[in-house]
C-alpha positions in Angstrom: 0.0 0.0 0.0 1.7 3.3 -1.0 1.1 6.3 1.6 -0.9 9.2 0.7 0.6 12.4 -0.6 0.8 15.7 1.8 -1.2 17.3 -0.1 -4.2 15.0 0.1 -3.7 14.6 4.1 -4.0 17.9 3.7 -6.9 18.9 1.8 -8.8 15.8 4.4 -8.2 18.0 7.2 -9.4 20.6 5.8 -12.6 18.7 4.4 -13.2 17.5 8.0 -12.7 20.9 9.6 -15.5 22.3 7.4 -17.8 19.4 8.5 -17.2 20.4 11.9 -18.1 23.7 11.1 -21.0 23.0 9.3 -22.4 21.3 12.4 -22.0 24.0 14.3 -23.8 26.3 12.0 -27.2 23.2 11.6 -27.2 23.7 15.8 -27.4 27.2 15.3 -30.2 27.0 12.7 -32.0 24.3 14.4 -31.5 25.6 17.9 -30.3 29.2 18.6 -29.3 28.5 21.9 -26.4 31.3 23.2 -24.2 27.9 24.1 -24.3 26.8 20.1 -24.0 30.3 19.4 -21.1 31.1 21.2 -19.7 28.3 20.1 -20.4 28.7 16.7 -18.9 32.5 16.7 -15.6 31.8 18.5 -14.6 28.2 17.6 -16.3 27.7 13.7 -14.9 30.4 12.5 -11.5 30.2 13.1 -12.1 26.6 12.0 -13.5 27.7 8.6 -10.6 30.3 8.4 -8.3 27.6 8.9 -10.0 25.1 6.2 -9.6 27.6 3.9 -6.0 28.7 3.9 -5.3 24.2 4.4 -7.1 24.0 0.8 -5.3 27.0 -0.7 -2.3 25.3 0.2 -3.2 21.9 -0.7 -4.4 23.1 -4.1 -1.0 25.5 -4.7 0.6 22.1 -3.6 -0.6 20.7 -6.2 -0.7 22.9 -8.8 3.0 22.5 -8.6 3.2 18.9 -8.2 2.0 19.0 -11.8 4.6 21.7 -12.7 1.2 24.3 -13.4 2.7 27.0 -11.0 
């Protein structure tokens, strides 16, 4: 079994730190609680900022992989 590129661990985290966050944000809708808010404001965001800049850098990763950038 060969092991996975970085680049795909990578973009995994990041796929599983927007799940997270999109739970967060279906406890909000369904219940608007100020615990699942409060939550939601201080920990799924920086967890969405942080899935974000994970698939930038998976995707530049890459990109030049493939010798594109």
């Amino acid at each position: 079994m060969t092991p996975r590129p970085g680049r795909v661990r990578v973009l995994g985290i990041a796929l599983l730190l927007t799940a997270v966050f999109d739970v967060l944000a279906l406890l909000v809708f369904l219940r608007g609680t100020p615990v699942f808010f409060a939550a939601f404001m201080f920990v799924g965001q920086g967890l969405f900022v942080i899935a974000v800049l994970l698939l930038l850098g998976a995707v530049l990763a890459d990109l030049r992989a493939k010798q594109l950038l």
